[in-house]
N, CA, C and O of each residue as an XYZ file, in Angstrom:
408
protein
N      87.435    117.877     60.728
C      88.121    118.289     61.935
C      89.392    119.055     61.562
O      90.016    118.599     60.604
N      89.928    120.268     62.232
C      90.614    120.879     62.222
C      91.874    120.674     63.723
O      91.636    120.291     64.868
N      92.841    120.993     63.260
C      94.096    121.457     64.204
C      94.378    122.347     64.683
O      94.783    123.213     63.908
N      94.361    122.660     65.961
C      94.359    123.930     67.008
C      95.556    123.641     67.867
O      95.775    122.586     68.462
N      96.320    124.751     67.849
C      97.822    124.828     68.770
C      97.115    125.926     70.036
O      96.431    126.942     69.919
N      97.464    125.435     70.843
C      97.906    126.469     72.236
C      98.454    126.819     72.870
O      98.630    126.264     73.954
N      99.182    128.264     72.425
C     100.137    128.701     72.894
C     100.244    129.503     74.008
O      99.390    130.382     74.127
N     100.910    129.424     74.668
C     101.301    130.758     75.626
C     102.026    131.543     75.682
O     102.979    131.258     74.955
N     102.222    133.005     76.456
C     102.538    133.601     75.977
C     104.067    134.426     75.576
O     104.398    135.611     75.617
N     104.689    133.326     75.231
C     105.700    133.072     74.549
C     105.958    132.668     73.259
O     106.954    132.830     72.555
N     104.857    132.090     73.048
C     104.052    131.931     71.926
C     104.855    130.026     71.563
O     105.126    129.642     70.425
N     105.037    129.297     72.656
C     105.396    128.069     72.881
C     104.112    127.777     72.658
O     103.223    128.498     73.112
N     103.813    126.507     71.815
C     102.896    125.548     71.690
C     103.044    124.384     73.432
O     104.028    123.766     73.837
N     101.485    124.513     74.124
C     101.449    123.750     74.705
C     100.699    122.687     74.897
O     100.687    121.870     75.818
N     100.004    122.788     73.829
C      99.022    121.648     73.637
C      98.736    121.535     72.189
O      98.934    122.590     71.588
N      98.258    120.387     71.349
C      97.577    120.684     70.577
C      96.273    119.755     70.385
O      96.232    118.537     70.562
N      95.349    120.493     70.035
C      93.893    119.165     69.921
C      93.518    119.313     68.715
O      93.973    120.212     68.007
N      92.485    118.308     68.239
C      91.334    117.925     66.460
C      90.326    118.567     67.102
O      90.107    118.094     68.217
N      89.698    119.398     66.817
C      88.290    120.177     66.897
C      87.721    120.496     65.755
O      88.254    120.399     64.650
N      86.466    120.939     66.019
C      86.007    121.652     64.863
C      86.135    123.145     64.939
O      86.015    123.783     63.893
N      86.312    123.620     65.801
C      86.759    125.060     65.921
C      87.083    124.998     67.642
O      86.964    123.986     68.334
N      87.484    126.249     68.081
C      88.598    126.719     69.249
C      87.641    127.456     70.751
O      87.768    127.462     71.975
N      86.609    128.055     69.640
C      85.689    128.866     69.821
C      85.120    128.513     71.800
O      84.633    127.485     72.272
N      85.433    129.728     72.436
C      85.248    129.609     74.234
C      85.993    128.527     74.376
O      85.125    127.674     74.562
N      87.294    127.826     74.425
C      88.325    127.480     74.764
C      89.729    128.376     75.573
O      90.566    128.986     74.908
N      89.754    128.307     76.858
C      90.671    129.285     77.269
C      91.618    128.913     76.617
O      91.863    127.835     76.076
N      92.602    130.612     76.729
C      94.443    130.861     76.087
C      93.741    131.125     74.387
O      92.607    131.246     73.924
N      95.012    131.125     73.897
C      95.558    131.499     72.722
C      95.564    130.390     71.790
O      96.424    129.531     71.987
N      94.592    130.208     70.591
C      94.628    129.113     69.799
C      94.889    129.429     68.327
O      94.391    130.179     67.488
N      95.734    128.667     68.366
C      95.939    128.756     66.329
C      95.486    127.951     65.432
O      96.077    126.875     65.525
N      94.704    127.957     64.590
C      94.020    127.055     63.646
C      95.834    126.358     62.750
O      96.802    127.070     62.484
N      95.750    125.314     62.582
C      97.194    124.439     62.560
C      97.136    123.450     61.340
O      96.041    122.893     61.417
N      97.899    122.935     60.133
C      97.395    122.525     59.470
C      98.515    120.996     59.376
O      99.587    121.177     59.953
N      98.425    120.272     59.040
C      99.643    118.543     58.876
C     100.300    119.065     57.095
O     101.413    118.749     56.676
N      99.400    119.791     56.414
C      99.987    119.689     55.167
C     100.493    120.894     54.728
O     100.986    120.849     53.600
N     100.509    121.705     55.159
C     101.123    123.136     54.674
C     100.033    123.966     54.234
O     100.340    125.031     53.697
N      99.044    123.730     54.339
C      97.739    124.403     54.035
C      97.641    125.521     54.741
O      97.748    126.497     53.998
N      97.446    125.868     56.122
C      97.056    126.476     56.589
C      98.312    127.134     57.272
O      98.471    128.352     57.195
N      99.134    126.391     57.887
C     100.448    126.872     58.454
C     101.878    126.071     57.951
O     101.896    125.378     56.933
N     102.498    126.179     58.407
C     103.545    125.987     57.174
C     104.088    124.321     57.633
O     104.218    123.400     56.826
N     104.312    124.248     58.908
C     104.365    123.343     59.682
C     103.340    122.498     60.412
O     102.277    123.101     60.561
N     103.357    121.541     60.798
C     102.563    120.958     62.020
C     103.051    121.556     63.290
O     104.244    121.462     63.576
N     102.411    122.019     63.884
C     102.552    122.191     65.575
C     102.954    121.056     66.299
O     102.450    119.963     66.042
N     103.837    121.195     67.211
C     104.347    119.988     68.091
C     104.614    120.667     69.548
O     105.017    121.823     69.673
N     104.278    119.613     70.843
C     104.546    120.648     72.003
C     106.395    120.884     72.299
O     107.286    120.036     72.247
N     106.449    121.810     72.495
C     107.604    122.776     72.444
C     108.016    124.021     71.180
O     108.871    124.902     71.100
N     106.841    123.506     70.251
C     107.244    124.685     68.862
C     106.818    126.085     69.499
O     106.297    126.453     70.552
N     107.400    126.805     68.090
C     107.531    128.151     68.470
C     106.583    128.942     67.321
O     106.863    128.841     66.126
N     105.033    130.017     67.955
C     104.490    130.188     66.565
C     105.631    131.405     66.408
O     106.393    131.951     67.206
N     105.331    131.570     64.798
C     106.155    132.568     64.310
C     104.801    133.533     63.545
O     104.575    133.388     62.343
N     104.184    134.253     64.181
C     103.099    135.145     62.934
C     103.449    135.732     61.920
O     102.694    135.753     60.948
N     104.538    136.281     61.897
C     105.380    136.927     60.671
C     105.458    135.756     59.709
O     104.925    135.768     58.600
N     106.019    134.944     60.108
C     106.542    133.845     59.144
C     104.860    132.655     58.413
O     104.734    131.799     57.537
N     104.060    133.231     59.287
C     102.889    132.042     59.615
C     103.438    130.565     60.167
O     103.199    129.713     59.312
N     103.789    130.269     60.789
C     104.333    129.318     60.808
C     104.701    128.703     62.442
O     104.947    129.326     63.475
N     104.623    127.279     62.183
C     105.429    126.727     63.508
C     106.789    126.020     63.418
O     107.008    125.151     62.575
N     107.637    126.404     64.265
C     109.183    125.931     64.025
C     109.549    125.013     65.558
O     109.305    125.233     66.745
N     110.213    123.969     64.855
C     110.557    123.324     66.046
C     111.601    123.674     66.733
O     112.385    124.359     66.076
N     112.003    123.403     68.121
C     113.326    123.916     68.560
C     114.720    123.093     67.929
O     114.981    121.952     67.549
N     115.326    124.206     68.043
C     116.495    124.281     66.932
C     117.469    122.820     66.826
O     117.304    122.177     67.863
N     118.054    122.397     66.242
C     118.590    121.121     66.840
C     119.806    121.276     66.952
O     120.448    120.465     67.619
N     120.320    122.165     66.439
C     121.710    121.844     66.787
C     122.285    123.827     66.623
O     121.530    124.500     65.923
N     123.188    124.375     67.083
C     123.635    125.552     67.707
C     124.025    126.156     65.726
O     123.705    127.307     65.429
N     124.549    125.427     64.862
C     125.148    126.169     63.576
C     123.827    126.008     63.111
O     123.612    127.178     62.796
N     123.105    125.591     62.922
C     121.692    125.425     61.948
C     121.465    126.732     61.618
O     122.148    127.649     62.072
N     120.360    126.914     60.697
C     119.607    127.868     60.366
C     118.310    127.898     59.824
O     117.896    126.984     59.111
N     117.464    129.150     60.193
C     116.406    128.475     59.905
C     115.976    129.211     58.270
O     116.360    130.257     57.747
N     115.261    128.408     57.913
C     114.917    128.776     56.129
C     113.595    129.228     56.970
O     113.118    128.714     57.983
N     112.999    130.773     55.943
C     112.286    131.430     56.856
C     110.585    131.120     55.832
O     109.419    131.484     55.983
N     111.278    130.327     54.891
C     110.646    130.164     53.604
C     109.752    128.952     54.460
O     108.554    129.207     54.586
N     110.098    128.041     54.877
C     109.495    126.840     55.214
C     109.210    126.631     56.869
O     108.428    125.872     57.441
N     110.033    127.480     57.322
C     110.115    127.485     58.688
C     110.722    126.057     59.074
O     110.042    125.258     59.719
N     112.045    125.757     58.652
C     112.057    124.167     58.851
C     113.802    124.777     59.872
O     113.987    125.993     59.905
N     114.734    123.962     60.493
C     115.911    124.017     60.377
C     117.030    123.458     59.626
O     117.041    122.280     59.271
N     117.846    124.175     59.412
C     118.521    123.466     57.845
C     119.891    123.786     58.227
O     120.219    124.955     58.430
N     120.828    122.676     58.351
C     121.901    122.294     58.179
C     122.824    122.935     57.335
O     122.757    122.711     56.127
N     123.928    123.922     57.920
C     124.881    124.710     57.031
C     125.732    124.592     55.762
O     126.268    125.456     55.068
N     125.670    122.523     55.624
C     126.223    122.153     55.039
C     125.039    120.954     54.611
O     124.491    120.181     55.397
N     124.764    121.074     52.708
C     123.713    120.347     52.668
C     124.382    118.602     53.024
O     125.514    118.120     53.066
N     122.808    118.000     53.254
C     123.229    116.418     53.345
C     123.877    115.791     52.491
O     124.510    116.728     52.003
N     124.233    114.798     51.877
C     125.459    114.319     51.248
C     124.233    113.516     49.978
O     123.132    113.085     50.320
N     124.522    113.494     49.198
C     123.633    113.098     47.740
C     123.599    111.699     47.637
O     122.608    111.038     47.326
N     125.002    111.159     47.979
C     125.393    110.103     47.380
C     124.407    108.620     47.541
O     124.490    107.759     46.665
N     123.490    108.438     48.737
C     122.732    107.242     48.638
C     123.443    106.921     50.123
O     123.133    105.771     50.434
N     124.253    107.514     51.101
C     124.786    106.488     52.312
C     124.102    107.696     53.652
O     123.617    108.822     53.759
N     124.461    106.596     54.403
C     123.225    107.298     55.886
C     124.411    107.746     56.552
O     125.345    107.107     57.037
N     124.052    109.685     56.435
C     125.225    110.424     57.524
C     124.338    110.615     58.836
O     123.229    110.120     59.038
N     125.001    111.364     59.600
C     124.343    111.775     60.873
C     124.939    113.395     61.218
O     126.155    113.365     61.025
N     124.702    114.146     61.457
C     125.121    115.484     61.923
C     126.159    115.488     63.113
O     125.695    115.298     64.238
N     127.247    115.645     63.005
C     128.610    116.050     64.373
C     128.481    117.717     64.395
O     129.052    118.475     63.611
N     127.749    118.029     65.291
C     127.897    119.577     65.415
C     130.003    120.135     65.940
O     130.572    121.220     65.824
N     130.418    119.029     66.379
C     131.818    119.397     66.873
C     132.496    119.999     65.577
O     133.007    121.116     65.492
N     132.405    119.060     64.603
C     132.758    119.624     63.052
C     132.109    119.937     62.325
O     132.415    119.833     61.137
N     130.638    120.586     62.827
C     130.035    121.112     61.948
C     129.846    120.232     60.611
O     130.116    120.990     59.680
N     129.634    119.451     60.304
C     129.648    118.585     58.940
C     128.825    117.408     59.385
O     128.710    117.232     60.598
N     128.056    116.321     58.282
C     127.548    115.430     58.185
C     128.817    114.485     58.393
O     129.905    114.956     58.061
N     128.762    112.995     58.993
C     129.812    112.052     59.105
C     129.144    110.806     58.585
O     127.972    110.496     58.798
N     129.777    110.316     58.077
C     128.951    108.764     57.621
C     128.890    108.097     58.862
O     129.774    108.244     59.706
N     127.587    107.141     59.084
C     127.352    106.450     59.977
C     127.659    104.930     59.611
O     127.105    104.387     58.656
N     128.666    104.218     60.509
C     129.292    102.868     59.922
C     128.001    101.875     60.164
O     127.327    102.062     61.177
N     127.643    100.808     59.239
C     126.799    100.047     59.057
C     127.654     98.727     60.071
O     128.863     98.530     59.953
N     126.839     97.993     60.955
C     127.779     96.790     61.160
C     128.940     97.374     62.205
O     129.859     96.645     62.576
């Protein structure tokens, strides 16, 4: 079984189903893959296809992000913090903040 996105024409994912093919299914279907095989991403409803890029991108999460055009993923201006502790993203300061445990 295969993964099929359906988009419209905005090229918003509005559905996605497991088939074996798409074939006399109304709208616009993209063969969709979970591992990077086929598309770069998994399809999710609200993604965006990108044909240039091959790819499905989710909507953006936060206004400074950017997207790596390599993976089609969104990526944080400032990488995550190395050290082993759980941050969370403050778009107000743009920066990762540690999240207090307890």
């Amino acid at each position: 079984m295969t993964y099929f996105a359906n988009i419209n024409e905005s090229n918003t994912v509005i559905q996605v189903i497991v088939a074996s093919n798409a074939e006399g299914l109304p709208g616009i279907w993209i063969e969709a893959s979970n591992d990077g095989s086929i598309t770069k991403n998994y399809p999710g409803i609200g993604y965006t296809w990108d044909a240039l890029l091959n790819g499905f991108i989710a909507p953006k999460p936060y206004s400074s992000w950017l997207l790596n055009t390599n993976t089609c993923e969104w990526e944080a201006p400032v990488p995550y913090p190395t050290d082993g502790l759980w941050y969370q993203w403050d778009e107000t300061i743009v920066n990762w903040v540690l999240v207090s445990i307890g």
